[in-house]
Backbone of each chain as ProteinMPNN parsed JSONL, in Angstrom:
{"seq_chain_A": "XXXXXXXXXXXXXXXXXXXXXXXXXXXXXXXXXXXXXXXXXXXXXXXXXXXXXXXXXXXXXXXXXXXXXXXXXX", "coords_chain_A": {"N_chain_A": [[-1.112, 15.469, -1.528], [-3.792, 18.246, -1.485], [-4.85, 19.001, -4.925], [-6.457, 21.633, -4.589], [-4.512, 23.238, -2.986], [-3.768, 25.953, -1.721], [-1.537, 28.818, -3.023], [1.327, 28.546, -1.293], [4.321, 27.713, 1.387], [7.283, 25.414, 2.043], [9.656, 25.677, 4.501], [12.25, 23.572, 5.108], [14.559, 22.316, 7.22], [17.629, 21.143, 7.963], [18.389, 19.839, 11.282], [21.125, 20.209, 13.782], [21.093, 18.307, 15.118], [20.431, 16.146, 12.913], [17.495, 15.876, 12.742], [14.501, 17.311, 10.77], [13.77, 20.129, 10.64], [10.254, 21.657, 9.829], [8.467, 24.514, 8.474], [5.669, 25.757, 7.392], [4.736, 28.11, 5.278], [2.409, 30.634, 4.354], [-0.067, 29.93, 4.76], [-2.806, 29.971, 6.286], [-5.173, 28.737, 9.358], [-6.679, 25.672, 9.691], [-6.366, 24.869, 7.41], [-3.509, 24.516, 6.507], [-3.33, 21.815, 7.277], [-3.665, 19.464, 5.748], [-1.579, 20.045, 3.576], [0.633, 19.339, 4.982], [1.024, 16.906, 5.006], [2.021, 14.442, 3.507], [4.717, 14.98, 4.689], [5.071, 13.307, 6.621], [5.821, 10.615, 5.778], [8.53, 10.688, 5.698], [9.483, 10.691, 8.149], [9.989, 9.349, 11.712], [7.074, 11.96, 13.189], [8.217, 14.123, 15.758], [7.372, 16.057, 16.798], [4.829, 18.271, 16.722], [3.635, 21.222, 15.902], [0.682, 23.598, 16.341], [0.634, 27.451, 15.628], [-0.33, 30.435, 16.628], [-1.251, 30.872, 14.395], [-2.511, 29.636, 13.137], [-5.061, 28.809, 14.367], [-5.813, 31.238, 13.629], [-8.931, 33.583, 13.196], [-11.697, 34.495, 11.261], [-13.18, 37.587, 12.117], [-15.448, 40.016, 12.681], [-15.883, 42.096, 14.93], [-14.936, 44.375, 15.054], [-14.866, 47.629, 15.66], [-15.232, 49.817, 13.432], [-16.668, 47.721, 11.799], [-15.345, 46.541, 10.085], [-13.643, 43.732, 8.296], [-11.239, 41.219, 9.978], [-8.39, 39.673, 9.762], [-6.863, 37.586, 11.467], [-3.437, 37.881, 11.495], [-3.161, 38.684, 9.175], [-2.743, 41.968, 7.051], [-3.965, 45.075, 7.999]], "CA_chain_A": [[-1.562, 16.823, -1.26], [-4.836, 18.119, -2.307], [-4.736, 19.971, -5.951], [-6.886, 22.679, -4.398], [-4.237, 23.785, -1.693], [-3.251, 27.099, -2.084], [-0.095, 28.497, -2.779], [2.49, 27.832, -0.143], [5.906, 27.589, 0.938], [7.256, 24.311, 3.212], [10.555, 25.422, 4.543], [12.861, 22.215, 5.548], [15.932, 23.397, 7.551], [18.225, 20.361, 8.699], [18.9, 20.82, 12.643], [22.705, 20.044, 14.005], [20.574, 16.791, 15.533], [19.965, 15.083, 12.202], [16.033, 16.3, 12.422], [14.477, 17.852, 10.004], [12.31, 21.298, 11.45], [9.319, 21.735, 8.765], [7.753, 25.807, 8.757], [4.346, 26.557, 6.649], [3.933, 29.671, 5.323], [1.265, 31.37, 3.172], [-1.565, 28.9, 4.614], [-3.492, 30.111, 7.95], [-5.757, 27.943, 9.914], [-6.616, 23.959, 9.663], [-6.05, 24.163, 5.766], [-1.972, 23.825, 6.606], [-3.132, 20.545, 7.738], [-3.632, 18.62, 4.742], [-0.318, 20.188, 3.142], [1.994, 18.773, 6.07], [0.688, 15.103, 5.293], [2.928, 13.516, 3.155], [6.148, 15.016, 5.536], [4.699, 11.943, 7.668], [6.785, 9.765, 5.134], [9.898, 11.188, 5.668], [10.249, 9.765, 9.108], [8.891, 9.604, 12.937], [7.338, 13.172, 13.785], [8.507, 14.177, 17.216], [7.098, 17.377, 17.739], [3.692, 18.963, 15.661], [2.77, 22.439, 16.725], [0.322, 24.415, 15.666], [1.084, 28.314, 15.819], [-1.236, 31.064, 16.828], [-2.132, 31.396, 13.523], [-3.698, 28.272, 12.988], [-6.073, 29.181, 14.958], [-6.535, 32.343, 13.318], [-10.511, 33.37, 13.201], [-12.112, 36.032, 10.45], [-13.955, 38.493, 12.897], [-16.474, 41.23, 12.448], [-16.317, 42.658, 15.572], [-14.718, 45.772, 15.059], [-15.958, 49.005, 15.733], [-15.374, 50.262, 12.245], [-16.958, 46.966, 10.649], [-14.221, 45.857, 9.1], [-13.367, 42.396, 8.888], [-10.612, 41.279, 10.259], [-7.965, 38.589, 9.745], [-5.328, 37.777, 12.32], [-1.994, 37.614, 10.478], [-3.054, 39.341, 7.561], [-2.405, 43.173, 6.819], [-4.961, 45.549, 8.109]], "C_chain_A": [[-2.72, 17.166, -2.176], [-4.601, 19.196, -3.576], [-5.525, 20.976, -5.721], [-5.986, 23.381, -3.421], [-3.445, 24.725, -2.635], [-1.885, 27.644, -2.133], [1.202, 28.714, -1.517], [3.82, 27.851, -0.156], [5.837, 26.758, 2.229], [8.846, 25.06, 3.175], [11.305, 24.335, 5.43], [14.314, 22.547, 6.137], [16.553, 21.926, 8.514], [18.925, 21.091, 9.782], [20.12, 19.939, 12.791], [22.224, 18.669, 14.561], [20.429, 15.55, 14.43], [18.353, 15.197, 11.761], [16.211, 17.418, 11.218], [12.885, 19.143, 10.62], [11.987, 21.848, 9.733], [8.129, 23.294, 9.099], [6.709, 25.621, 7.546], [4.087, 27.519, 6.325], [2.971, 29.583, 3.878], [-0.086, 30.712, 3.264], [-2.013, 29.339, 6.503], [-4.619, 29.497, 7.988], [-5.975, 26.547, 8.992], [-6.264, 24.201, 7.872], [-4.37, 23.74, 5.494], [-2.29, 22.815, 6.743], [-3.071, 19.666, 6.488], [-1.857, 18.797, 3.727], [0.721, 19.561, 3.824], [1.711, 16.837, 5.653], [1.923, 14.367, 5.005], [4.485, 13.869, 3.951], [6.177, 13.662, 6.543], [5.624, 10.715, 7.392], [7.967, 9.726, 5.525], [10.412, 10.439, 7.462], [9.414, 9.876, 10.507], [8.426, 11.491, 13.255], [7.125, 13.389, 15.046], [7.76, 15.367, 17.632], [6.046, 17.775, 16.31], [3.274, 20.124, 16.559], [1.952, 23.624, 16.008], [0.661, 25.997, 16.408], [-0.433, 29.362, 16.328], [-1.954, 31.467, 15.571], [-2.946, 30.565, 12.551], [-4.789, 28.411, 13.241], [-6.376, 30.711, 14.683], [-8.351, 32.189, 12.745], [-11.064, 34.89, 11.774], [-13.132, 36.146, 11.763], [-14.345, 39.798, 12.414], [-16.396, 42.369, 13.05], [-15.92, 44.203, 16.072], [-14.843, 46.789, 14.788], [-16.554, 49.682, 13.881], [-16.219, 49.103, 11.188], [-16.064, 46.418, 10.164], [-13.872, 44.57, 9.69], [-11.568, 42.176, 8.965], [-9.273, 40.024, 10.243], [-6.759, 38.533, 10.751], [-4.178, 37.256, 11.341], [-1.939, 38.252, 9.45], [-2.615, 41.102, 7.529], [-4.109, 43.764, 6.772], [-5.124, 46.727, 7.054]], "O_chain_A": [[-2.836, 16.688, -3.304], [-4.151, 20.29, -3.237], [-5.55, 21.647, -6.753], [-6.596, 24.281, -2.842], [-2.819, 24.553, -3.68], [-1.026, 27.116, -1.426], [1.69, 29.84, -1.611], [4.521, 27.956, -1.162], [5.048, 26.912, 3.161], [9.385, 25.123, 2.07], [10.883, 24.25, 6.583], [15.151, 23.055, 5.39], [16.037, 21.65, 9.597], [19.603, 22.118, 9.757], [20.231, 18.975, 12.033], [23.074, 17.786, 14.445], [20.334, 14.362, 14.74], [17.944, 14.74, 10.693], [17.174, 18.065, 10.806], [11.682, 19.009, 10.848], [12.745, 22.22, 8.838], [7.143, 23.173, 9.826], [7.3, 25.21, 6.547], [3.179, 28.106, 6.914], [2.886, 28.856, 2.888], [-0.986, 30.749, 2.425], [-1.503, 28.971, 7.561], [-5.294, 29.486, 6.959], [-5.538, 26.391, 7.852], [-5.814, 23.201, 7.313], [-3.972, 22.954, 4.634], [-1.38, 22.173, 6.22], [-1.99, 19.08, 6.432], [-1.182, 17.845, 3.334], [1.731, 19.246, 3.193], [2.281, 15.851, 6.119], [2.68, 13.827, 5.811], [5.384, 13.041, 3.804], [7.174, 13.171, 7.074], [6.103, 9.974, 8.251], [8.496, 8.63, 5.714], [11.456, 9.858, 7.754], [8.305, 10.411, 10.502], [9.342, 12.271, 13.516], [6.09, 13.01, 15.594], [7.57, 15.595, 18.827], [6.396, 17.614, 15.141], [2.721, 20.038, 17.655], [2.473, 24.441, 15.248], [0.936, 25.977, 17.608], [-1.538, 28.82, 16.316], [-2.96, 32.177, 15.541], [-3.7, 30.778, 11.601], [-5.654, 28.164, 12.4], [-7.108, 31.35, 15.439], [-8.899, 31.244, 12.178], [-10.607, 36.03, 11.694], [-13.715, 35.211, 12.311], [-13.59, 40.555, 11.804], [-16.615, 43.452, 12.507], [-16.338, 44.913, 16.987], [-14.96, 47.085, 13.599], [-17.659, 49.885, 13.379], [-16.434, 49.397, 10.012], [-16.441, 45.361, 9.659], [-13.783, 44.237, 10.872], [-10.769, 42.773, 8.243], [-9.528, 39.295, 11.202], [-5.848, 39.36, 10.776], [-4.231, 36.291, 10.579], [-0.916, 38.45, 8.795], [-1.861, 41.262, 8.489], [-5.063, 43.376, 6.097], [-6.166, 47.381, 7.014]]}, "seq_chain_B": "XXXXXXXXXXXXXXXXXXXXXXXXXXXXXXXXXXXXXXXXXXXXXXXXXXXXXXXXXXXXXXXXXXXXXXXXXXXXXXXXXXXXXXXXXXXXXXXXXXXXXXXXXXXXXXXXXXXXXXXXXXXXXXXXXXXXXXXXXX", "coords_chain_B": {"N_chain_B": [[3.413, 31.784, 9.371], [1.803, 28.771, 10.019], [1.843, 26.342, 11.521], [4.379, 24.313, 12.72], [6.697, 21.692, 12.009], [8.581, 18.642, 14.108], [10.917, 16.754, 12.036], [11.803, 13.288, 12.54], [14.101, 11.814, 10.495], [14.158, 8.52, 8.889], [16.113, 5.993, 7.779], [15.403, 4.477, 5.094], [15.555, 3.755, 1.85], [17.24, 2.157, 0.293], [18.211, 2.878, -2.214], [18.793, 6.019, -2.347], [19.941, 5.921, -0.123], [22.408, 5.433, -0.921], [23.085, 6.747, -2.595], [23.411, 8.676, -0.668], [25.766, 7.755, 0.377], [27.475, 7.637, -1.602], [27.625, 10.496, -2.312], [29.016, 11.509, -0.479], [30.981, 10.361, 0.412], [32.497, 11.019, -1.794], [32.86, 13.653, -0.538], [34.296, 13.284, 1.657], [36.467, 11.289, 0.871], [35.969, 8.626, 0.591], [35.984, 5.348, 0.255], [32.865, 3.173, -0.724], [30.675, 0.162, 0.038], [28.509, -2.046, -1.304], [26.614, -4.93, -0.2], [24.017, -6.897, -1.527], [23.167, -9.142, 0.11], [24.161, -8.677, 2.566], [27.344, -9.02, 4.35], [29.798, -9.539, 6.619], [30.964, -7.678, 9.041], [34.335, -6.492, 9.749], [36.422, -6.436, 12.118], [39.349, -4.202, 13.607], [41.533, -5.659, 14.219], [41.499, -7.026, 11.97], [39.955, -9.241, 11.555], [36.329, -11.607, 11.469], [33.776, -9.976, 12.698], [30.774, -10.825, 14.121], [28.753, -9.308, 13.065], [26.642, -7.763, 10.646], [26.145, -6.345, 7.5], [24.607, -4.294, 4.896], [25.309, -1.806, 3.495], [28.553, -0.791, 3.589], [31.601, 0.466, 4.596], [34.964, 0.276, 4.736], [37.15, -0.868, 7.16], [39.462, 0.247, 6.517], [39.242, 2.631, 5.293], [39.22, 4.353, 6.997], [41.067, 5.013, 9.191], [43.5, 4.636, 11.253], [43.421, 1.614, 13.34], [40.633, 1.262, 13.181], [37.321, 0.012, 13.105], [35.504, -2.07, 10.884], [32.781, -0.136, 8.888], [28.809, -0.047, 9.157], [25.559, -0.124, 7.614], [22.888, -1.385, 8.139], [19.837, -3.388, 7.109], [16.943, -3.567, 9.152], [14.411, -5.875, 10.575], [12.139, -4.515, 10.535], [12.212, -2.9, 8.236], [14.148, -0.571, 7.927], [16.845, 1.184, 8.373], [19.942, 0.752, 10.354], [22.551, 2.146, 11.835], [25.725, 0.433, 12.164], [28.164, 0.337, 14.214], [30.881, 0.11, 16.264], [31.304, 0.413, 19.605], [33.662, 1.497, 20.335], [34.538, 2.985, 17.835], [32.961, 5.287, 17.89], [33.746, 7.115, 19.036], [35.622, 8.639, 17.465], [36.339, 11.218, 15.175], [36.552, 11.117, 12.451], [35.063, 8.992, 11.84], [32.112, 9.101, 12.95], [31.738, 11.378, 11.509], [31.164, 10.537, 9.031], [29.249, 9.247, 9.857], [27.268, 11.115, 10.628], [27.121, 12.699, 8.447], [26.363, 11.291, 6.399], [23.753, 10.722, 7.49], [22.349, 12.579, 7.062], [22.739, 13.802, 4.476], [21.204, 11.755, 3.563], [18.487, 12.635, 4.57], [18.335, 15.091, 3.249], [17.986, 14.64, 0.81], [16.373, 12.421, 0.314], [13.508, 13.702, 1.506], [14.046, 15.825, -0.776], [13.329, 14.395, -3.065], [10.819, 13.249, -2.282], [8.897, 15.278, -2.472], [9.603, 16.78, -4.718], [7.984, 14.829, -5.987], [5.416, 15.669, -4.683], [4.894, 17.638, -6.449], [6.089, 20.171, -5.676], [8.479, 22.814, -5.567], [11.743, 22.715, -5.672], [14.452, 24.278, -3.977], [17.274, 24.524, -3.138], [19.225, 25.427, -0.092], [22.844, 26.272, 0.651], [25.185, 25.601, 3.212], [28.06, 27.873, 4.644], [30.134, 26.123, 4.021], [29.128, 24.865, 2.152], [26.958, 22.866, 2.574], [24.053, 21.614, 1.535], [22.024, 23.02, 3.469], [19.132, 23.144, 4.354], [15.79, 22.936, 2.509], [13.886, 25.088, 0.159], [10.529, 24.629, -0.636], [8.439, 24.995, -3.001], [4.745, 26.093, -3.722], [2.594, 27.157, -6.803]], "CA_chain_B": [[3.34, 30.299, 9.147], [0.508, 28.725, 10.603], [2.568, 24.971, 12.15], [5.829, 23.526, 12.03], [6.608, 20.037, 12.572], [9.901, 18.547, 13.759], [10.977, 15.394, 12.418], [13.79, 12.153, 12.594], [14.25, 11.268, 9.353], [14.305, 7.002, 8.975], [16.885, 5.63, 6.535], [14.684, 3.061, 4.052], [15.363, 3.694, 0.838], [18.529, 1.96, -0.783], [18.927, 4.081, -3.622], [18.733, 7.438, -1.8], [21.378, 5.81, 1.31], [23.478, 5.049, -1.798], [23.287, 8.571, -3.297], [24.384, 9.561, 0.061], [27.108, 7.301, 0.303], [28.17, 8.233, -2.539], [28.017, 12.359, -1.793], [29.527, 12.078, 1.101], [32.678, 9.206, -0.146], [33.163, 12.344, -2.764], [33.516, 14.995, -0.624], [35.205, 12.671, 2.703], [36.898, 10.866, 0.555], [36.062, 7.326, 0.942], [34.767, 4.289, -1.023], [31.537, 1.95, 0.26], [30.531, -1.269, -0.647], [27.219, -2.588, -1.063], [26.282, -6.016, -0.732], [22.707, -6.659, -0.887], [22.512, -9.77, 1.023], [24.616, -8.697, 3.563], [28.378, -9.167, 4.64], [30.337, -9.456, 8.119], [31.944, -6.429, 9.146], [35.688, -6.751, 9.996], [37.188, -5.674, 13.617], [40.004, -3.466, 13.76], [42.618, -6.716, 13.922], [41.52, -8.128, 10.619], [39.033, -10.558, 11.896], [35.322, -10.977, 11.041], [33.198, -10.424, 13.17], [29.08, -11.573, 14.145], [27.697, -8.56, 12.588], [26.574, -7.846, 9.175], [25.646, -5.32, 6.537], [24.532, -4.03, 3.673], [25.972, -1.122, 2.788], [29.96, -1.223, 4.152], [32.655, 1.157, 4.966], [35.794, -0.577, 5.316], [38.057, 0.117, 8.53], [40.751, 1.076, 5.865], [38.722, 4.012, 5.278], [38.213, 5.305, 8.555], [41.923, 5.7, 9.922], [44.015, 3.081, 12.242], [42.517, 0.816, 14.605], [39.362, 0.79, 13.379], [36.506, -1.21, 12.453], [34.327, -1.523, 9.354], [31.279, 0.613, 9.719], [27.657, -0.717, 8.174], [23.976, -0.138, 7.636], [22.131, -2.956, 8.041], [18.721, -3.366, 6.944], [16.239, -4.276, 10.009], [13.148, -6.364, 9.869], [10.701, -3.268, 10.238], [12.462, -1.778, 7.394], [14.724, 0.538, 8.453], [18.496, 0.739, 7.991], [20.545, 1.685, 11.156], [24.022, 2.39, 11.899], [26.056, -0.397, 13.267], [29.366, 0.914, 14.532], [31.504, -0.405, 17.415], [31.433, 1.752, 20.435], [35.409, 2.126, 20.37], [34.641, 4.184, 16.855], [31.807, 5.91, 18.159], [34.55, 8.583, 19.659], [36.261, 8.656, 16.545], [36.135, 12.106, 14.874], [36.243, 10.845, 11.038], [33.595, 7.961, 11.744], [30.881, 9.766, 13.004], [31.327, 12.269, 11.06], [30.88, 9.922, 8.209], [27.309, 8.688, 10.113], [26.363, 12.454, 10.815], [26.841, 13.463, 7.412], [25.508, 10.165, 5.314], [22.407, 10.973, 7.643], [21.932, 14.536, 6.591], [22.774, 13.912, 2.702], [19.963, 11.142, 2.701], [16.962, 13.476, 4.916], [17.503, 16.505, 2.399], [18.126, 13.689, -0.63], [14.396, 11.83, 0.234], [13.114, 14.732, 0.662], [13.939, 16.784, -2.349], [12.674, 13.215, -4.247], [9.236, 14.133, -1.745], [8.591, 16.89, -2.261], [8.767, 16.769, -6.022], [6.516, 14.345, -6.572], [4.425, 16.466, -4.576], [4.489, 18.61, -7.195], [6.454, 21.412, -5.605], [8.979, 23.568, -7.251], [12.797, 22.253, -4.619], [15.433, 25.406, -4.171], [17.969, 24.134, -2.049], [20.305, 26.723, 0.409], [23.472, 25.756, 1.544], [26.071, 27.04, 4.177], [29.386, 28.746, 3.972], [31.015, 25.325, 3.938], [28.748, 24.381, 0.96], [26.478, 21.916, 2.523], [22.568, 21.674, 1.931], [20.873, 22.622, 5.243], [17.629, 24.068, 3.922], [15.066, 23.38, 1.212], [12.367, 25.69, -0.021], [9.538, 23.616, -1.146], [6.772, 25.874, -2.796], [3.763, 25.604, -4.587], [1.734, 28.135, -6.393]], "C_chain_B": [[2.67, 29.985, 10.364], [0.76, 26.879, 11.931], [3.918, 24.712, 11.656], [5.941, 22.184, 12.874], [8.265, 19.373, 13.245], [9.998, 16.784, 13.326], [12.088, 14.262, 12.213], [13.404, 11.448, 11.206], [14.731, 9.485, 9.649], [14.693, 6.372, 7.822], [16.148, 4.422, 6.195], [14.728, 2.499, 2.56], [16.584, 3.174, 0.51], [18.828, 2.686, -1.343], [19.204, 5.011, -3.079], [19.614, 7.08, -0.863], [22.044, 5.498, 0.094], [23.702, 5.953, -2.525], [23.919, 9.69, -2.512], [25.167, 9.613, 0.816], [28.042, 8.17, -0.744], [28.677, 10.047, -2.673], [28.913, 12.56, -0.662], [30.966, 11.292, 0.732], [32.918, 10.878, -0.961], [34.406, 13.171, -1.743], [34.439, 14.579, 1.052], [35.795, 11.961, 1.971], [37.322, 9.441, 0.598], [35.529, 6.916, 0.015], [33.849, 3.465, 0.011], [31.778, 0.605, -0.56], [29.395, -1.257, -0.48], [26.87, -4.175, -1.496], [24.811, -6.308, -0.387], [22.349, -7.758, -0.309], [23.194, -9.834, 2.344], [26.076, -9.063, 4.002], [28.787, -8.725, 6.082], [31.319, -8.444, 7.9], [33.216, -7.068, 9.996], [36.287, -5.472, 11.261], [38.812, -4.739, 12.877], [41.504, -4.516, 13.567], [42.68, -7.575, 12.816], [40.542, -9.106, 10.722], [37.216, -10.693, 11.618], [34.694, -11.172, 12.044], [31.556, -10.381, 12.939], [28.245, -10.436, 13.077], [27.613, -8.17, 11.599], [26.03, -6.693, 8.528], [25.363, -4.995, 5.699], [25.303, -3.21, 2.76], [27.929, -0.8, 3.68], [31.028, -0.248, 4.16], [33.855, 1.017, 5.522], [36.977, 0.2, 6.486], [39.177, 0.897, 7.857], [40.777, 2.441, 5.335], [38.641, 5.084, 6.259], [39.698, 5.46, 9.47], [42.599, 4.323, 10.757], [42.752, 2.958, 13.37], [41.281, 1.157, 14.456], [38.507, -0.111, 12.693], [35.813, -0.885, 12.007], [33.025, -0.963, 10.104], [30.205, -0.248, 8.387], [26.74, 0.521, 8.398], [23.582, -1.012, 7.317], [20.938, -2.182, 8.295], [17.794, -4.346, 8.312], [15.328, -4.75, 9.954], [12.013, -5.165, 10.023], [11.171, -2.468, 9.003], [13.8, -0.534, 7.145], [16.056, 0.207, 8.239], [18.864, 1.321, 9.479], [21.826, 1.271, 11.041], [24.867, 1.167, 12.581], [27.924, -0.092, 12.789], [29.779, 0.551, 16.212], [31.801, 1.43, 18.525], [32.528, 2.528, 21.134], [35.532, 3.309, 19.18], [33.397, 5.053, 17.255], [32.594, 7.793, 18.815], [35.485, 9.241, 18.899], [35.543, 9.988, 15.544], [35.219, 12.011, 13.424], [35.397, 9.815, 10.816], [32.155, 8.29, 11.975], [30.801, 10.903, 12.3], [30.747, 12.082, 9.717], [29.323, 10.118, 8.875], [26.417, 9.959, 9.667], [26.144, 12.842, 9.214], [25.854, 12.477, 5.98], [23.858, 10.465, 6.099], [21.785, 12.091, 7.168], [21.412, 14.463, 5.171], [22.073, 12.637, 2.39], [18.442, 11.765, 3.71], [17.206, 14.405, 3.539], [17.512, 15.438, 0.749], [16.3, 13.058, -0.409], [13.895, 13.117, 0.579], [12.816, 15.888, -0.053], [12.912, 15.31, -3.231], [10.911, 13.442, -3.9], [8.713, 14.684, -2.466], [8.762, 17.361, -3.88], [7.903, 16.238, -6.679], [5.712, 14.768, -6.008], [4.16, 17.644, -5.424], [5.329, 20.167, -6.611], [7.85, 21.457, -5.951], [10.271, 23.498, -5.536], [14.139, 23.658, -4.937], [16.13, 24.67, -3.016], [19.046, 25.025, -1.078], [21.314, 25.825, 0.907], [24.107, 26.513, 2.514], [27.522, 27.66, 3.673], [30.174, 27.006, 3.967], [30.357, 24.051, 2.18], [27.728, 22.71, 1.0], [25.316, 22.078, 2.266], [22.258, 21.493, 3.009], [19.852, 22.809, 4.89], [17.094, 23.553, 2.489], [13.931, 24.231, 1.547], [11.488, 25.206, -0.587], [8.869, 24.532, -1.88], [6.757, 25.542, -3.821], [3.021, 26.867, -4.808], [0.902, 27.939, -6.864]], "O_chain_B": [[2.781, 30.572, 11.441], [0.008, 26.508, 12.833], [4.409, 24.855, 10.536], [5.467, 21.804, 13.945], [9.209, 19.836, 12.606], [9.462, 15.846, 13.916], [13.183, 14.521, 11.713], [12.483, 10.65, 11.028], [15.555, 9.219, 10.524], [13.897, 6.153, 6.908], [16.226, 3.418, 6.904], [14.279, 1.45, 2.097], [17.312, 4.159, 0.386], [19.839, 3.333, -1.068], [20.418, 5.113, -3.256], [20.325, 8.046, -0.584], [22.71, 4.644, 0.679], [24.725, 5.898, -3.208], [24.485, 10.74, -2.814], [25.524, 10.481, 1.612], [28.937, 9.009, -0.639], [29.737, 10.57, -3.018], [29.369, 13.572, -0.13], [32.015, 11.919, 0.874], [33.603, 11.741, -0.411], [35.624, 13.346, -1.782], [35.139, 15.449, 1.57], [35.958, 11.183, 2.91], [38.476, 9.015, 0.632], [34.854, 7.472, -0.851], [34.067, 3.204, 1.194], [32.608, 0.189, -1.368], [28.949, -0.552, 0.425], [26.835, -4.617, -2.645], [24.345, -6.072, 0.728], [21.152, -7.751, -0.02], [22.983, -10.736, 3.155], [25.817, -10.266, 4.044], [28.268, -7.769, 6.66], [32.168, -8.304, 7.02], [33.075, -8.004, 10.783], [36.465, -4.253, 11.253], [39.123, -4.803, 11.688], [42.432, -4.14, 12.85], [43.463, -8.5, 12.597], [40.389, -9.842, 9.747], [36.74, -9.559, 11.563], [34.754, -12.285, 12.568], [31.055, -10.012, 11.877], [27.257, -10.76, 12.419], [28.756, -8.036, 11.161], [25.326, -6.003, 9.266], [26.179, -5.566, 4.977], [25.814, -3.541, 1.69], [27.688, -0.52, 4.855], [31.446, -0.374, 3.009], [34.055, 1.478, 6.645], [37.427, 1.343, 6.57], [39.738, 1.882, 8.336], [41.719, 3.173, 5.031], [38.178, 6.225, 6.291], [39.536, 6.056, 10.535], [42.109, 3.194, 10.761], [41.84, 3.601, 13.89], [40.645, 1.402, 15.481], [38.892, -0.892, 11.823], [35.236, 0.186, 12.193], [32.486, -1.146, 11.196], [30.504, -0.77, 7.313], [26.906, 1.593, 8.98], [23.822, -1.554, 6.237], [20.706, -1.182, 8.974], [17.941, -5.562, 8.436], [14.739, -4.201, 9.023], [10.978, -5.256, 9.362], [10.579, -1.424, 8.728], [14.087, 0.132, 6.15], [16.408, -0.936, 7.947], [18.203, 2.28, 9.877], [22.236, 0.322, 10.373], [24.541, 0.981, 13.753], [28.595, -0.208, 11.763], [29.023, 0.736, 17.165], [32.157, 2.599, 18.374], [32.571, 3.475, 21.92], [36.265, 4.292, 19.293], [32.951, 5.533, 16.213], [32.176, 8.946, 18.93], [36.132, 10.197, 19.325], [34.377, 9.862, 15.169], [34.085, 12.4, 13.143], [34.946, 9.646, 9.682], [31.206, 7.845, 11.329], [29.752, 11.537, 12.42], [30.051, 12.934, 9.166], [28.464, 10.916, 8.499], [25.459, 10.05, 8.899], [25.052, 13.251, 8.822], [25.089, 12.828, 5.082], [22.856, 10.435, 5.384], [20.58, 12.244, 6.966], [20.324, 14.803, 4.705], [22.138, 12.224, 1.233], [17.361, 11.234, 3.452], [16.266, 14.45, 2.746], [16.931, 15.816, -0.268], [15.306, 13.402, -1.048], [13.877, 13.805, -0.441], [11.855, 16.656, -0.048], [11.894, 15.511, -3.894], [10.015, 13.683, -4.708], [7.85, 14.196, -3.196], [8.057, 18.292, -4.269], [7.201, 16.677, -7.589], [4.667, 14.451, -6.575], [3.327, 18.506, -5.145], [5.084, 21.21, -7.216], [8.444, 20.52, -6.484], [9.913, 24.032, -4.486], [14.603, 23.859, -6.059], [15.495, 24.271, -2.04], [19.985, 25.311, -1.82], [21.003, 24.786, 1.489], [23.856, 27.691, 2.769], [27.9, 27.837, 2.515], [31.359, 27.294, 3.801], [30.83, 23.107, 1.548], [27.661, 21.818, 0.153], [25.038, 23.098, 2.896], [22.143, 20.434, 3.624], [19.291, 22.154, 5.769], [17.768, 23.689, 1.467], [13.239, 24.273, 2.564], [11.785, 25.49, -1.748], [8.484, 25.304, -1.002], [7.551, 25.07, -4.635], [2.71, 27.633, -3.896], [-0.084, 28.658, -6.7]]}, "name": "protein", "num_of_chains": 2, "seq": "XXXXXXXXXXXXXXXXXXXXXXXXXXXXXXXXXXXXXXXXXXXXXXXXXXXXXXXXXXXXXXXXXXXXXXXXXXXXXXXXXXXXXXXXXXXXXXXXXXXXXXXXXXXXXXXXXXXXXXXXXXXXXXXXXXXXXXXXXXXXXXXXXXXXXXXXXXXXXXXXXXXXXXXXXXXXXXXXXXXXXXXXXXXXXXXXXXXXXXXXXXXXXXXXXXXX"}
């Protein structure tokens, strides 16, 4: 993991299957990506999804000016 | 949270399947064996048969009429389960598998996940098992 990634929380929640479901918080868009790497170790991953807030965008375009972050607190 | 991943944990590590032999013999109340070049598991009548293992769970553990359970090491690496498909319906045998699999995903990684440097809180449930870690970093 890179020593610039910000701070974070990975929660790891064993499912009744034996999998292990892996949540991200405190990191919006592609910069979660580098934090999830080393979970790659841990075993095959079956399922990767990014959330809508992965794809969060900073935007301008609102009336008042104000910039805008999706997910964040207006 | 911005992704989540899901994924099948792949038993490889010796030490860590032997940490959760050992957690799990505690609190099911069994003993293992480990031989590391392998031993023939024993049928249900006393007899040995073709298939072999590393780490060993003898049928005398597991209730009448049954047969030793393993993990055998495969050539890609990997350990899997080798259990006869007469104990496969067997309450106290799989529950052995289910739970030695559990108590070595959150066992590798908590070991992860600190050498990544992050800071391991573990939750359990009302029956006192680890389902959950919190990983974080600040």
């Amino acid at each position: 993991m890179s020593k610039k990634a910000p701070p974070h929380r990975i929660i790891l929640t064993l499912q009744p299957d034996g999998t292990m479901k892996a949540k991200v918080e405190g990191i919006t868009g592609p910069g979660c990506q580098g934090v999830t790497d080393w979970l790659h170790d841990l075993g095959e991953v079956v399922e990767d999804r990014k959330t809508a807030e992965f794809y969060s965008m900073v935007s301008t375009d609102d009336k008042a000016g104000r910039t805008l972050k999706a997910g964040g607190t207006w | 949270m911005s992704k989540y991943l899901i994924i099948e944990t792949n038993i490889t590590s010796e030490p860590i399947l032997a940490a959760a032999l050992e957690q799990v013999g505690w609190e099911m109340n069994f003993a293992w064996e480990h031989h590391p070049e392998g031993q023939p598991l024993v049928g249900y009548e006393g007899r040995q048969r073709r298939e072999t293992a590393e780490f060993i769970v003898r049928r005398r553990q597991l209730g009448g009429a049954s047969n030793d359970l393993g993990w055998k090491r495969q050539p890609d690496g990997k350990f899997k389960v080798v259990v006869s498909s007469f104990d496969m319906g067997k309450q106290r045998t799989m529950g052995i598998v289910n739970e030695v699999r559990d108590a070595y995903a959150i066992g590798e990684a908590t070991q992860k996940a600190k050498a990544q440097g992050y800071t391991v809180t573990p939750v359990k449930n009302d029956q006192g098992k680890v389902v959950q870690l919190t990983l974080a970093r600040y």
